[in-house]
C-alpha positions, 0 to 999 in steps of 0.5 A, spaced: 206 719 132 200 715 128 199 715 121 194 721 122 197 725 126 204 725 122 199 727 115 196 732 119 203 735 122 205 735 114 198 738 112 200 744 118 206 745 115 204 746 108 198 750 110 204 754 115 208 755 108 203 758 105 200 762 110 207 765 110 209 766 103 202 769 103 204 774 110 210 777 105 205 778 098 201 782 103 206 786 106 210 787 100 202 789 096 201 794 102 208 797 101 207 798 094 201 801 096 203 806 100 209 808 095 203 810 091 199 813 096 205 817 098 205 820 091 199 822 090 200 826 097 207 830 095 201 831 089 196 833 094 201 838 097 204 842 092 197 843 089 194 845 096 188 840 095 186 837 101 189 830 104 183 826 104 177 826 099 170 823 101 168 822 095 173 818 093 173 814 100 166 811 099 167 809 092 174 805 094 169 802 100 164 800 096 168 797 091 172 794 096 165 790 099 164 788 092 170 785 092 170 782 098 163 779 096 167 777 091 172 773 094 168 770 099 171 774 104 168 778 110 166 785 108 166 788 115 174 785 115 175 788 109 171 795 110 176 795 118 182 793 114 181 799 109 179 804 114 185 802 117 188 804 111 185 811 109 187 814 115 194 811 115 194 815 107 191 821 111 195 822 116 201 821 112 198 826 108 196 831 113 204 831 115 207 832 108 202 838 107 206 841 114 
């Protein structure tokens, strides 16, 4: 292996590093996330509100384009990532109102 190439493996394996510690910021984010969203649907259902709120939805999709503007990230990523999200916390909502 040359010098560049052994570099680049190092390179790769830190990059790696990174991308897998980042991989569990996410994934323990998003479970913080859907502890809250868990609790505002137990709320929604004692009090008879309806499992989503359209209004609140476009807001957080706006705000979510202005940060991923932001952050130099794709704003059509992060709008599919969110839209994921929503109807995810939506039907979970939906099946404790049942």
């Amino acid at each position: 292996m040359t010098d560049a190439a052994a570099r680049a493996a190092a390179l790769l394996k830190d990059h790696r590093a990174s991308i897998d510690r980042l991989d569990a910021i996410l994934v323990y984010t998003l479970a913080e996330r859907f502890k809250q969203t868990k609790a505002v649907g137990r709320l929604k259902a004692e009090h008879d509100l309806p499992p989503s709120d359209p209004a609140r939805e476009a807001q957080q999709m706006a705000r979510l384009d202005q940060l991923a503007k932001e952050a130099d990230l794709d704003p059509d990523l992060a709008k599919k990532f969110l839209t994921f999200i929503i109807s995810e916390v939506i039907r979970h909502h939906e099946k404790l109102q049942k």
